[in-house]
Backbone as XML, in Angstrom:
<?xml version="1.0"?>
<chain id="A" units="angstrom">
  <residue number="1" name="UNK">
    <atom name="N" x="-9.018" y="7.074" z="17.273"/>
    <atom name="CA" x="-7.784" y="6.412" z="17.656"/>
    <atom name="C" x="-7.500" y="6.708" z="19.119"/>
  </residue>
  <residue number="2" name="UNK">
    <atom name="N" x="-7.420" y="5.524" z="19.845"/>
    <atom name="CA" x="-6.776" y="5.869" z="21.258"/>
    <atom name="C" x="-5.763" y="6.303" z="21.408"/>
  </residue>
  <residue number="3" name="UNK">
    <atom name="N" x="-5.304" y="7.266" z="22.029"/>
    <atom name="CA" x="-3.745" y="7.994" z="22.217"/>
    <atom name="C" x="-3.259" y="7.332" z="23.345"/>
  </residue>
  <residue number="4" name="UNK">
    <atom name="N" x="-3.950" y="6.882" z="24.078"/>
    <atom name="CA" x="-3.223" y="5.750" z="24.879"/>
    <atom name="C" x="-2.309" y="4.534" z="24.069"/>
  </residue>
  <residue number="5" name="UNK">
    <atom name="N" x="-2.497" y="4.095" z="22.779"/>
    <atom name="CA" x="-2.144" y="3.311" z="21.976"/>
    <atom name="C" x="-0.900" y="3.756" z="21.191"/>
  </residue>
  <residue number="6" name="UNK">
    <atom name="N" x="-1.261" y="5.294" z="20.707"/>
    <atom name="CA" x="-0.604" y="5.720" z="19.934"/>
    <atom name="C" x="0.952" y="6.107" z="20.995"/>
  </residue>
  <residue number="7" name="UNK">
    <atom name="N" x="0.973" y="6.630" z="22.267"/>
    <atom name="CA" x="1.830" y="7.055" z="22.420"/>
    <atom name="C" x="2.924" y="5.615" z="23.165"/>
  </residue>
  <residue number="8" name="UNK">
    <atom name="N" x="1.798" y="4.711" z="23.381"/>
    <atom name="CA" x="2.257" y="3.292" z="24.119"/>
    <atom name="C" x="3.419" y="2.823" z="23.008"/>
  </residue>
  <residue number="9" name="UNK">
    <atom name="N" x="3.394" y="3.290" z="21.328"/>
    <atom name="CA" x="3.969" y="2.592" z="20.807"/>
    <atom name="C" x="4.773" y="3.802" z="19.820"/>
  </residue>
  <residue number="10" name="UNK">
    <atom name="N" x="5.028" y="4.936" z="20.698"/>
    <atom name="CA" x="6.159" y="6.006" z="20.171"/>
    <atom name="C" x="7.643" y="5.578" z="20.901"/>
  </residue>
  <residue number="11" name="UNK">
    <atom name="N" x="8.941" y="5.834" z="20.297"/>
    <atom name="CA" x="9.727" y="5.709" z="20.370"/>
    <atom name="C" x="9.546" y="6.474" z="21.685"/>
  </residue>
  <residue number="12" name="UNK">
    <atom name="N" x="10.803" y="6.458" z="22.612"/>
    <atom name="CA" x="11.100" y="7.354" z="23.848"/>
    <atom name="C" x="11.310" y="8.329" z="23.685"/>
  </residue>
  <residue number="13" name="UNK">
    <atom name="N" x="12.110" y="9.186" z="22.022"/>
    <atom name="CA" x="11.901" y="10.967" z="22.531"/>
    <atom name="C" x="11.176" y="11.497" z="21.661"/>
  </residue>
  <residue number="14" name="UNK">
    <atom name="N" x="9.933" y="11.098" z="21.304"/>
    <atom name="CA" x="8.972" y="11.534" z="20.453"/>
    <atom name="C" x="7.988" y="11.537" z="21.733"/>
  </residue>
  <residue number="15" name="UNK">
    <atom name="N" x="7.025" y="12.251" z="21.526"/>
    <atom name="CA" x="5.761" y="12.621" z="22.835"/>
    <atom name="C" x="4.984" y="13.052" z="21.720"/>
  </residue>
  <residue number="16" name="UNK">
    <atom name="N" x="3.422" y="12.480" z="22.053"/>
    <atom name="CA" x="2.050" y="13.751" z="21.429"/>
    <atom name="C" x="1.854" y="14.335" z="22.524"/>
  </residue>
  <residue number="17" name="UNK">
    <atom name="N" x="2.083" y="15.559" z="21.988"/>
    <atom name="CA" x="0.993" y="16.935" z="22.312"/>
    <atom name="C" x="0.537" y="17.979" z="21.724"/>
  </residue>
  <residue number="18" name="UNK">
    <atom name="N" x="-0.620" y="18.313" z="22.961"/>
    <atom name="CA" x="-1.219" y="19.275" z="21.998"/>
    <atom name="C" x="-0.472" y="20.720" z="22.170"/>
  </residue>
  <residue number="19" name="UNK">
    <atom name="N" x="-0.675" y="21.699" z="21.594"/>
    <atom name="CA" x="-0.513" y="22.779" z="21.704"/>
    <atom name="C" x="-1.632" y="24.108" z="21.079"/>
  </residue>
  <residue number="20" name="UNK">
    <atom name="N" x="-1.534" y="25.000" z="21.880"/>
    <atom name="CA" x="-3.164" y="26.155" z="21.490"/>
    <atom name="C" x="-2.389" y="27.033" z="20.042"/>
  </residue>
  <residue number="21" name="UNK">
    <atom name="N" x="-1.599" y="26.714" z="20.097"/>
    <atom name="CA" x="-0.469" y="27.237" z="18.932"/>
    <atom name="C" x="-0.133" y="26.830" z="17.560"/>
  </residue>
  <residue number="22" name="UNK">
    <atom name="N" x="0.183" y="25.614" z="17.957"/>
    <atom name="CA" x="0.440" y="24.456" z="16.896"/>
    <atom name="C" x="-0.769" y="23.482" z="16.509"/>
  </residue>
  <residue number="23" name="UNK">
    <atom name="N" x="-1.404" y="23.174" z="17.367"/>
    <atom name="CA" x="-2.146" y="22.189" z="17.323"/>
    <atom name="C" x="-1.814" y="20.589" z="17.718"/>
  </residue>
  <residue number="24" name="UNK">
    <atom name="N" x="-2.804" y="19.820" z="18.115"/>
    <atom name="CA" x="-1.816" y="18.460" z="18.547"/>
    <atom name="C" x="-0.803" y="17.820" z="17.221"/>
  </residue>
  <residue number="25" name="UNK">
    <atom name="N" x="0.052" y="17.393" z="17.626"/>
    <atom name="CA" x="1.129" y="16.782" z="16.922"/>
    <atom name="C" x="2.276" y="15.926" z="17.470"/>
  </residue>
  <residue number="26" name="UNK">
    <atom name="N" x="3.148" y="15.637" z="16.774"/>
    <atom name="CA" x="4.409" y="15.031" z="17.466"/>
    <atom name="C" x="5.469" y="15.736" z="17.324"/>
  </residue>
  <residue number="27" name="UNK">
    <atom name="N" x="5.993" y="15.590" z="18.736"/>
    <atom name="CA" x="7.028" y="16.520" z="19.304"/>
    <atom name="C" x="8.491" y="15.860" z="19.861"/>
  </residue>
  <residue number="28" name="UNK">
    <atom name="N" x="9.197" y="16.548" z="19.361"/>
    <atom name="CA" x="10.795" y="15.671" z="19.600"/>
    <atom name="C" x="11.038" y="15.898" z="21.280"/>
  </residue>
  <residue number="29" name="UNK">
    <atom name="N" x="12.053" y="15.123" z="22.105"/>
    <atom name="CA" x="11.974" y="15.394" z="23.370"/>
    <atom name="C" x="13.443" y="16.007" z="23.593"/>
  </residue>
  <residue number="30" name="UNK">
    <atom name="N" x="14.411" y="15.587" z="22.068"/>
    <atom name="CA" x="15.581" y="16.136" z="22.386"/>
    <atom name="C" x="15.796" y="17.064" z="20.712"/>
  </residue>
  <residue number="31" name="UNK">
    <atom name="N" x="17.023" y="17.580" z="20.625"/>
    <atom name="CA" x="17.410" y="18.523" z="19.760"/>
    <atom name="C" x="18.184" y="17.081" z="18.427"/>
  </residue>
  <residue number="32" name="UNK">
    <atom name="N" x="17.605" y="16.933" z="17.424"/>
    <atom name="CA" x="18.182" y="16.364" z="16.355"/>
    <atom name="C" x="19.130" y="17.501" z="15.333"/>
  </residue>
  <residue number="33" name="UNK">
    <atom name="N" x="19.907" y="16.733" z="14.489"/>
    <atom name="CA" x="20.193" y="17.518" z="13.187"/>
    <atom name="C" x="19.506" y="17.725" z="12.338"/>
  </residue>
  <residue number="34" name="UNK">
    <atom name="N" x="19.641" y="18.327" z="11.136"/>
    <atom name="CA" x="18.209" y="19.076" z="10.393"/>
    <atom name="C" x="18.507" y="17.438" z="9.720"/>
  </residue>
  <residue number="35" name="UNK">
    <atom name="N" x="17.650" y="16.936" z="8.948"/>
    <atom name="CA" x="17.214" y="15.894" z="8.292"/>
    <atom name="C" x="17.379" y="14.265" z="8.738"/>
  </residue>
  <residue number="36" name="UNK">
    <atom name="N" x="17.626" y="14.393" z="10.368"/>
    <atom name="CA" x="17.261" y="12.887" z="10.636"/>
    <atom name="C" x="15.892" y="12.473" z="10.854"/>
  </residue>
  <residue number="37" name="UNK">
    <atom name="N" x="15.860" y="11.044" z="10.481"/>
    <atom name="CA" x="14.963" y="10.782" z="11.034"/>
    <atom name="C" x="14.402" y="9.960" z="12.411"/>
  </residue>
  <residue number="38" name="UNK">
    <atom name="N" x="13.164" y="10.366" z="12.604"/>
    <atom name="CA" x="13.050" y="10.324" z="13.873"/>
    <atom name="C" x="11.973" y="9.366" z="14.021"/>
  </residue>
  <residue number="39" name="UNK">
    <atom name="N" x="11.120" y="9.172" z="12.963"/>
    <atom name="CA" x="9.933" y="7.785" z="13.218"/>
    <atom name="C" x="9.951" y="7.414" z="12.189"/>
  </residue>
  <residue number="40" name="UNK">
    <atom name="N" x="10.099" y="6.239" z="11.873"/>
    <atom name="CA" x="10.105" y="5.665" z="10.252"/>
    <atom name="C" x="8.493" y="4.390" z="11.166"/>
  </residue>
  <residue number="41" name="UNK">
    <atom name="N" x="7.759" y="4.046" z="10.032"/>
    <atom name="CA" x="6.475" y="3.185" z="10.413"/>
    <atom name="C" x="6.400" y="2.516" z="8.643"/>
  </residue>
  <residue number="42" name="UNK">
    <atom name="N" x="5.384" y="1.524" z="8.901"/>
    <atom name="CA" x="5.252" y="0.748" z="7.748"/>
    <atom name="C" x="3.655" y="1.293" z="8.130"/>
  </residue>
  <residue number="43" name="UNK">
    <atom name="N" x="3.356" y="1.877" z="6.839"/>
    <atom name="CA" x="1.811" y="2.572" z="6.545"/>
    <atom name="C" x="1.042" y="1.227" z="6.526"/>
  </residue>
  <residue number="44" name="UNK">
    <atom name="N" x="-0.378" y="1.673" z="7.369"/>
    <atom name="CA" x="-1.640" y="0.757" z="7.180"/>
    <atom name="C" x="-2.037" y="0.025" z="6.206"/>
  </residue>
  <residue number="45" name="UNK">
    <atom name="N" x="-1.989" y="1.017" z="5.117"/>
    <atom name="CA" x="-2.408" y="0.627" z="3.914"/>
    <atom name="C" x="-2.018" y="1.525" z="2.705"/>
  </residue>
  <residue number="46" name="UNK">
    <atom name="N" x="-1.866" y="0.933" z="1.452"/>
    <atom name="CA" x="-1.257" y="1.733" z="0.463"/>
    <atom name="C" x="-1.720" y="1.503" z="-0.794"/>
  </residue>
  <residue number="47" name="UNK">
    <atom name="N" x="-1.602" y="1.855" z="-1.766"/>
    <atom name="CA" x="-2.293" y="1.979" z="-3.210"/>
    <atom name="C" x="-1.556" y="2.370" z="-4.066"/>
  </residue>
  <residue number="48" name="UNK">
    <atom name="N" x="-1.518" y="1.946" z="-5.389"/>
    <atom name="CA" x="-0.699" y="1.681" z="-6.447"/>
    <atom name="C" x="-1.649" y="2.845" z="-7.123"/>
  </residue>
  <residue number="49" name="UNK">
    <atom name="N" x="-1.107" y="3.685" z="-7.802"/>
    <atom name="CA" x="-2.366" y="4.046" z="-9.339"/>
    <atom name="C" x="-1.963" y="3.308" z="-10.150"/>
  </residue>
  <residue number="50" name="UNK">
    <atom name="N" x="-3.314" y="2.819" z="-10.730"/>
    <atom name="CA" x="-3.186" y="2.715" z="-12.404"/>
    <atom name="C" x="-2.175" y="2.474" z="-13.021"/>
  </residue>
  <residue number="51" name="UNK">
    <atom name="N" x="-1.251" y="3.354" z="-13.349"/>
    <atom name="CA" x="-0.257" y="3.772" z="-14.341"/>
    <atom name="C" x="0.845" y="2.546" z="-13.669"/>
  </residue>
  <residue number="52" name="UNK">
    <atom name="N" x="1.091" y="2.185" z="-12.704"/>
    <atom name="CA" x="2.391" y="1.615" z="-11.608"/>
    <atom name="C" x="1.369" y="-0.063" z="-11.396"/>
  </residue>
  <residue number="53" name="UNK">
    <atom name="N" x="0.542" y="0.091" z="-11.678"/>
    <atom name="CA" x="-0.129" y="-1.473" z="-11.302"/>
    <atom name="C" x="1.101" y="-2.408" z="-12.086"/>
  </residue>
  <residue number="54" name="UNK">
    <atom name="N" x="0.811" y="-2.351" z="-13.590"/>
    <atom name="CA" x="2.278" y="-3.539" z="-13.898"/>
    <atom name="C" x="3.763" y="-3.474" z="-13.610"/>
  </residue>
  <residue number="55" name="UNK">
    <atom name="N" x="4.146" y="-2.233" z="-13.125"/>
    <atom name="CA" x="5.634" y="-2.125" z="-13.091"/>
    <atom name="C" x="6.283" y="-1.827" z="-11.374"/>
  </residue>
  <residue number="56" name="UNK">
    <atom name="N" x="5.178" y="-2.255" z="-10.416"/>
    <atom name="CA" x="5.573" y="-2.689" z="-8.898"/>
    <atom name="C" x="4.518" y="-3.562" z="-8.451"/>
  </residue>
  <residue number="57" name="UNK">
    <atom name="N" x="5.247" y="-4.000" z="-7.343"/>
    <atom name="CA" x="4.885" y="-5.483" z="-6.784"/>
    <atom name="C" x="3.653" y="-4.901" z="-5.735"/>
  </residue>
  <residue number="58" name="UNK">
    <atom name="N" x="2.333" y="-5.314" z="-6.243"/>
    <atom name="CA" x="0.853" y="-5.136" z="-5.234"/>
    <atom name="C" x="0.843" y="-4.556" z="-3.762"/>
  </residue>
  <residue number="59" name="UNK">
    <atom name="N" x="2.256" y="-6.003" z="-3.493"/>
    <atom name="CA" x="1.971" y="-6.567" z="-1.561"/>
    <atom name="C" x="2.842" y="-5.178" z="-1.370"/>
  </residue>
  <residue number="60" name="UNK">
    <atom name="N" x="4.326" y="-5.001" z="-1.789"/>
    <atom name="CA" x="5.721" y="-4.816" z="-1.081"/>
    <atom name="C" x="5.873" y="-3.380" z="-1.542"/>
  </residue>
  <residue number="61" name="UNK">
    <atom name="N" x="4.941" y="-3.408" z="-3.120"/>
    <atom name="CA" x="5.407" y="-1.880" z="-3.871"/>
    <atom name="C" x="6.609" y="-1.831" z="-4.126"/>
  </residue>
  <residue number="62" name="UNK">
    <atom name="N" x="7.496" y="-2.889" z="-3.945"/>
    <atom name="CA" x="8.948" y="-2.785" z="-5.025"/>
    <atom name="C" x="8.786" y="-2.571" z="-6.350"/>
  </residue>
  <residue number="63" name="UNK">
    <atom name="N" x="9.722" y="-2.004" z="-6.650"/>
    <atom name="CA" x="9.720" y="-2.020" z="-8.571"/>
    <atom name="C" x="9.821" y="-3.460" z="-9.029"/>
  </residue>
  <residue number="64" name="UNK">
    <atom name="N" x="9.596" y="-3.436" z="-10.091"/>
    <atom name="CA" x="9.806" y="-5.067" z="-10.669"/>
    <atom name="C" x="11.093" y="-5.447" z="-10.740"/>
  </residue>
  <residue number="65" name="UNK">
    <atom name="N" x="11.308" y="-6.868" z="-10.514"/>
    <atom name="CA" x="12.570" y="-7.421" z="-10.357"/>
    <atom name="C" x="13.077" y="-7.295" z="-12.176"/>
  </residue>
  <residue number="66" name="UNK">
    <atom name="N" x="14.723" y="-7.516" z="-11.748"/>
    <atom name="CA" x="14.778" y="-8.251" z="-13.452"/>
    <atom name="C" x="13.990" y="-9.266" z="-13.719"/>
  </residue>
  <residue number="67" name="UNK">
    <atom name="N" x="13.621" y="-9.976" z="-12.746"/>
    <atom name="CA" x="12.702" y="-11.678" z="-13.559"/>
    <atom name="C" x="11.588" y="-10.647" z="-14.098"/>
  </residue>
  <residue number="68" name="UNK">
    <atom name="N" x="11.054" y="-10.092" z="-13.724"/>
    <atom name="CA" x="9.747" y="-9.559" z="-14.035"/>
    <atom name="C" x="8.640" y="-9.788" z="-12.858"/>
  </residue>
  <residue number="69" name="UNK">
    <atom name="N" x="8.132" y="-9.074" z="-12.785"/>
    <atom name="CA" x="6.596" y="-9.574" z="-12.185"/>
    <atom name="C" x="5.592" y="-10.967" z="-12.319"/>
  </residue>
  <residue number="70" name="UNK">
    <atom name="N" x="4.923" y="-11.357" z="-11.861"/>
    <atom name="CA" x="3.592" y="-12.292" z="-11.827"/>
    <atom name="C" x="2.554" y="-12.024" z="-11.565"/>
  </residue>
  <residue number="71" name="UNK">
    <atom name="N" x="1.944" y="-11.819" z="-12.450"/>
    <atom name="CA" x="0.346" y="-11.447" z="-12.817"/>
    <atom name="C" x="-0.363" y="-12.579" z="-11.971"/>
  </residue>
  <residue number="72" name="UNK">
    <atom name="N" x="-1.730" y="-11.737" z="-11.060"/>
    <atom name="CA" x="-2.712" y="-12.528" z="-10.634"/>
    <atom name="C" x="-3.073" y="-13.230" z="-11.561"/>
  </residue>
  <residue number="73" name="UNK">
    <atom name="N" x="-3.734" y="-14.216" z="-11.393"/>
    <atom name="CA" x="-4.208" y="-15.033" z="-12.596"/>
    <atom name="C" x="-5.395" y="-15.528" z="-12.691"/>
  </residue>
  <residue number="74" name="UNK">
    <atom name="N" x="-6.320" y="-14.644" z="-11.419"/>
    <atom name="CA" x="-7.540" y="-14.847" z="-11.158"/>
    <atom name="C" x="-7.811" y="-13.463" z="-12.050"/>
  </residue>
  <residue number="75" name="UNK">
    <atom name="N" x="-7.922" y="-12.307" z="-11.416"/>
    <atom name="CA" x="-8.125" y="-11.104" z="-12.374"/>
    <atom name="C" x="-7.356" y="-10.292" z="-13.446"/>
  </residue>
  <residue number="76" name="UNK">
    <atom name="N" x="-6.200" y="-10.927" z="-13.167"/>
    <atom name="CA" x="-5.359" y="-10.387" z="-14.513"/>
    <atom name="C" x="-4.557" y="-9.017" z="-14.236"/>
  </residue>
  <residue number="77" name="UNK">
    <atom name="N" x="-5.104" y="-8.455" z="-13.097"/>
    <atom name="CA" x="-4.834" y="-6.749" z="-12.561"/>
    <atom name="C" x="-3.851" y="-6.244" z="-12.200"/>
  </residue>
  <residue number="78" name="UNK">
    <atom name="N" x="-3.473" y="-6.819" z="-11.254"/>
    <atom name="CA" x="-2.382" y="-7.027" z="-10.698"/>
    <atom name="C" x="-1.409" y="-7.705" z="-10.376"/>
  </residue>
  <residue number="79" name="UNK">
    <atom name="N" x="0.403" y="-7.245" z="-10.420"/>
    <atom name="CA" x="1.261" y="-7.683" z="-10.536"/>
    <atom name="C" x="1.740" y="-8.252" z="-8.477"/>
  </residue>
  <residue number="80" name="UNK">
    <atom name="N" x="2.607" y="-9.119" z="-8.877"/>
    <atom name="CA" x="3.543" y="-9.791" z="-7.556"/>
    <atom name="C" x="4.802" y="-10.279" z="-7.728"/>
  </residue>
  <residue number="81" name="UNK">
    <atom name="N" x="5.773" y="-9.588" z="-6.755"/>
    <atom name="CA" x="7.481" y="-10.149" z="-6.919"/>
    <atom name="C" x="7.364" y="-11.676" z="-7.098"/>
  </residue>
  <residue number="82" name="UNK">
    <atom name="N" x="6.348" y="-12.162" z="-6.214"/>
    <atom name="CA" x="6.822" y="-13.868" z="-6.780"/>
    <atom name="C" x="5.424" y="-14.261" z="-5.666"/>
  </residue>
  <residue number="83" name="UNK">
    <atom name="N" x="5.478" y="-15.617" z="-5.434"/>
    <atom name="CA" x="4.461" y="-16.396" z="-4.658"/>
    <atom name="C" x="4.005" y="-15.603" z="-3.219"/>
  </residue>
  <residue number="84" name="UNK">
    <atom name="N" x="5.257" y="-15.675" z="-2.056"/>
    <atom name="CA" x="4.670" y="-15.301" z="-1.279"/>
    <atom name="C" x="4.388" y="-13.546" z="-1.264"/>
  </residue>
  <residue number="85" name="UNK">
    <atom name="N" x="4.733" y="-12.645" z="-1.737"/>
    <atom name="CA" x="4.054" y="-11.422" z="-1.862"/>
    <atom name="C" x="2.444" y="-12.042" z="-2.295"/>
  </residue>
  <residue number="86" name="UNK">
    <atom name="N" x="2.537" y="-12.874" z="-3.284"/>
    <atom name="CA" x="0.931" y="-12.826" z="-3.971"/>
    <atom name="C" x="0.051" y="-13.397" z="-2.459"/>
  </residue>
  <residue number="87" name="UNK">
    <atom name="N" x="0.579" y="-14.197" z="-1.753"/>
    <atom name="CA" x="0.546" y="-14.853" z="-0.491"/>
    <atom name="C" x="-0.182" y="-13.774" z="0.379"/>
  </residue>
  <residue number="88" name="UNK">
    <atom name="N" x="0.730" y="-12.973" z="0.913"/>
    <atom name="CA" x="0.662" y="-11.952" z="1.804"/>
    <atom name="C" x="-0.248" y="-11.341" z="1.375"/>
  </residue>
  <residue number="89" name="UNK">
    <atom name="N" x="-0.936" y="-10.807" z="-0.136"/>
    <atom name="CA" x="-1.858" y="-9.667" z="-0.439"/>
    <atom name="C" x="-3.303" y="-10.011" z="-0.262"/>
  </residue>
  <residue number="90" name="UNK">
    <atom name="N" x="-3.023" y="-11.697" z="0.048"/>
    <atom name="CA" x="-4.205" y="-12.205" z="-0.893"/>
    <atom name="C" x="-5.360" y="-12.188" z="-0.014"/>
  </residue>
  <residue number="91" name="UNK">
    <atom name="N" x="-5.705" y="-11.864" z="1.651"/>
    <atom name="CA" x="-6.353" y="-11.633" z="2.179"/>
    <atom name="C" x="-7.150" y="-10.178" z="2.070"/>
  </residue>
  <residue number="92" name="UNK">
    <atom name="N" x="-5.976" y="-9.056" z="1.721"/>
    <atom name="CA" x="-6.802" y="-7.976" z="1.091"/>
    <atom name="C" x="-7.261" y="-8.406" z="-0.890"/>
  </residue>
  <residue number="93" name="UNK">
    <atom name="N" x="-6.250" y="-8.770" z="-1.367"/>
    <atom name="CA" x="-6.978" y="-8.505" z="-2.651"/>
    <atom name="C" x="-7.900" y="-9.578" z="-3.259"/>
  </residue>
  <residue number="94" name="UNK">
    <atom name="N" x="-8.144" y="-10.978" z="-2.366"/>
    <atom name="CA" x="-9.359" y="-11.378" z="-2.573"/>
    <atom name="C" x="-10.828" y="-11.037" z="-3.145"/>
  </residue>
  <residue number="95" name="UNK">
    <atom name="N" x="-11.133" y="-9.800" z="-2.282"/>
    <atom name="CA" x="-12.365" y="-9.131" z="-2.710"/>
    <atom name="C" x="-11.996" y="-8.386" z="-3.659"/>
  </residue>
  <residue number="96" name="UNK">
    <atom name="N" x="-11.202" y="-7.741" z="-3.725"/>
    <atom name="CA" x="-11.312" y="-7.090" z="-4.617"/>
    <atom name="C" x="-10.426" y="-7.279" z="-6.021"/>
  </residue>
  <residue number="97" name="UNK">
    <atom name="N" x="-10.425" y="-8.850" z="-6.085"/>
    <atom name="CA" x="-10.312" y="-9.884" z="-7.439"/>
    <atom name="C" x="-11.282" y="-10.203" z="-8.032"/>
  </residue>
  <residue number="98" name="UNK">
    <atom name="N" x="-12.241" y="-10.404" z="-6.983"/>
    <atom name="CA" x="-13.824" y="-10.870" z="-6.984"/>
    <atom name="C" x="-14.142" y="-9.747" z="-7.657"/>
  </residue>
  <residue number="99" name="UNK">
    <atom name="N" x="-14.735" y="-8.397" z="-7.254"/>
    <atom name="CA" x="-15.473" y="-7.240" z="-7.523"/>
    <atom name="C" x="-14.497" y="-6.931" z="-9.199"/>
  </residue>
  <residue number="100" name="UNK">
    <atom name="N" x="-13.383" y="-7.036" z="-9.290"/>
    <atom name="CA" x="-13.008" y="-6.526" z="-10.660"/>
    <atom name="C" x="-13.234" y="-7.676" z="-11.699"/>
  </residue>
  <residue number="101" name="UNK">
    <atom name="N" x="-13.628" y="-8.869" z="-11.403"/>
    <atom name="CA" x="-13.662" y="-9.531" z="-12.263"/>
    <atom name="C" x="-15.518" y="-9.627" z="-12.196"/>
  </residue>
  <residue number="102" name="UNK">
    <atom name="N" x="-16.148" y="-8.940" z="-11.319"/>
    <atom name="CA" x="-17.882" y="-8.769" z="-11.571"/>
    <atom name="C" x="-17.811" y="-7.555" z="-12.512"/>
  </residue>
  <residue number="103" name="UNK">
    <atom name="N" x="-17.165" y="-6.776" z="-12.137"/>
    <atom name="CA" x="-17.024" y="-5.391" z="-13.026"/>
    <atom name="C" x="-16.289" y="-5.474" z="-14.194"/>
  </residue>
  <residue number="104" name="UNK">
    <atom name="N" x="-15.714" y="-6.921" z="-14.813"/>
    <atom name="CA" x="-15.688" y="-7.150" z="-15.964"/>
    <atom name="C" x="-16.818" y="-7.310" z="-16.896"/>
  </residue>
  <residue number="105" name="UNK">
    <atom name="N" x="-17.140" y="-8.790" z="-16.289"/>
    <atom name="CA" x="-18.574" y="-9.578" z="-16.754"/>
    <atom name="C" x="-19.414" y="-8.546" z="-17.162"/>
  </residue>
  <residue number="106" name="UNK">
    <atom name="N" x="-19.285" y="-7.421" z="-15.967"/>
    <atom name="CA" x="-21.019" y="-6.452" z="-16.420"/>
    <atom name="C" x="-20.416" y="-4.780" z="-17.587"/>
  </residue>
  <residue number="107" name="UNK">
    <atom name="N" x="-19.631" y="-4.913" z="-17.315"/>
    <atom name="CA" x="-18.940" y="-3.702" z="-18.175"/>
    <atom name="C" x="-19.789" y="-3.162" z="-19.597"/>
  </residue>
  <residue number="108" name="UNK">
    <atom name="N" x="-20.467" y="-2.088" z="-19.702"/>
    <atom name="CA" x="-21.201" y="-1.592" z="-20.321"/>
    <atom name="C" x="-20.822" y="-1.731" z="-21.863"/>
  </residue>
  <residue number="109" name="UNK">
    <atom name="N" x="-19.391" y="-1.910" z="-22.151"/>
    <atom name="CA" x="-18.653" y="-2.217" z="-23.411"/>
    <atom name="C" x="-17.482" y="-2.536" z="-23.473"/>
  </residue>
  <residue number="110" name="UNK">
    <atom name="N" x="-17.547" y="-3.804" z="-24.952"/>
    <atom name="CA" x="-16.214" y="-3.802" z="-24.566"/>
    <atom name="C" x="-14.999" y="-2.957" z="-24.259"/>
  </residue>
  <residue number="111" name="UNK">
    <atom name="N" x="-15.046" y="-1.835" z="-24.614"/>
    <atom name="CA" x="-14.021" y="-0.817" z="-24.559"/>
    <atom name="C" x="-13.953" y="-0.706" z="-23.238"/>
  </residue>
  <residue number="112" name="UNK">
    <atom name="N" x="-14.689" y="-1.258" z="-22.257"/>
    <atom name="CA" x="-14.329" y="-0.763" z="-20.749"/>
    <atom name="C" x="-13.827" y="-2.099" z="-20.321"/>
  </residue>
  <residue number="113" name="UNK">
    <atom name="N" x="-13.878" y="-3.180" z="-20.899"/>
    <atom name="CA" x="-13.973" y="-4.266" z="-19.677"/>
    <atom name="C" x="-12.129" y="-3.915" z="-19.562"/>
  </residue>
  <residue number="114" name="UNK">
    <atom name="N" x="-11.863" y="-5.384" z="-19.056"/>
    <atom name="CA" x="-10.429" y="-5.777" z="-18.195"/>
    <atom name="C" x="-9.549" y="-6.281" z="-19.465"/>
  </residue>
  <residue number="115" name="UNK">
    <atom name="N" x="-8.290" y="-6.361" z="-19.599"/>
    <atom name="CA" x="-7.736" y="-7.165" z="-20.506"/>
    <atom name="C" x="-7.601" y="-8.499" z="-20.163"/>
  </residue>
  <residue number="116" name="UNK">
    <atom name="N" x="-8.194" y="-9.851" z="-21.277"/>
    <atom name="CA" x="-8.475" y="-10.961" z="-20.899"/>
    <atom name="C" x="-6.540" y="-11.182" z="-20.900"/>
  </residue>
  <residue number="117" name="UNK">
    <atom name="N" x="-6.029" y="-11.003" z="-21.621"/>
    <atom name="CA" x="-4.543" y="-10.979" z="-21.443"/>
    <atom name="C" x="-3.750" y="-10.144" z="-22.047"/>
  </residue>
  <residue number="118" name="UNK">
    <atom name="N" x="-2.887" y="-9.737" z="-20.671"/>
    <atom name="CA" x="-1.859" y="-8.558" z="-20.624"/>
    <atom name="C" x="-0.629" y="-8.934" z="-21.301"/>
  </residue>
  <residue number="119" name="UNK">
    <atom name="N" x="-0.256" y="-7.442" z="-21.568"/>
    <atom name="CA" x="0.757" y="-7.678" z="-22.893"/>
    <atom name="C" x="1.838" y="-6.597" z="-21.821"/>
  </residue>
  <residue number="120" name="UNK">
    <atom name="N" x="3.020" y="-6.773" z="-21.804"/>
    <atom name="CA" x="4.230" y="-6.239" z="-20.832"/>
    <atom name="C" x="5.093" y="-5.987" z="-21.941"/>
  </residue>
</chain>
């Protein structure tokens, strides 16, 4: 990662540095109160386990609405608040709609494959 990048796009009293002490990190430039916050970011990338696949939304990771969720309907796997979340995911979860629905087809038994349809 370029730190030319990283610090191009830190707030003004946040700074990286290093230290022989601490080690590199991020460093406040002024005195806060104990529990503000000071960098909030929307993570790269994120992952559901298992257990949370039907009961939050793929793209957004919201909990499920009262309407309920919407099941892909290519692999069955995963849930979406509504159209455009399924919209937004669908460049990452393309492939890997594809690959879970090859890793159906070849599934050593039935006891492993995918559920052809989910029960909520």
């Amino acid at each position: 990662v370029d730190v030319g990048e990283i610090t191009y796009s830190l707030p003004p009293n946040i700074e990286l540095r290093n230290s022989d002490s601490q080690g590199r990190g991020l460093w406040s430039k002024a005195h806060y109160k104990s529990g503000s916050t000071l960098l909030a970011t929307k993570p790269h990338i994120a992952v559901l386990s298992n257990r949370h696949l039907d009961s939050y939304c793929s793209n957004c990771l919201s909990p499920s609405p009262a309407s309920g969720l919407k099941r892909c309907t290519t692999c069955r796997r995963v849930w979406y608040c509504n159209s455009e979340c399924q919209n937004k995911d669908w460049p990452l979860h393309k492939r890997e709609c594809s690959a879970l629905q090859e890793w159906a087809e070849a599934a050593p038994s039935p006891d492993l494959t995918l559920p052809k349809k989910g029960k909520r």
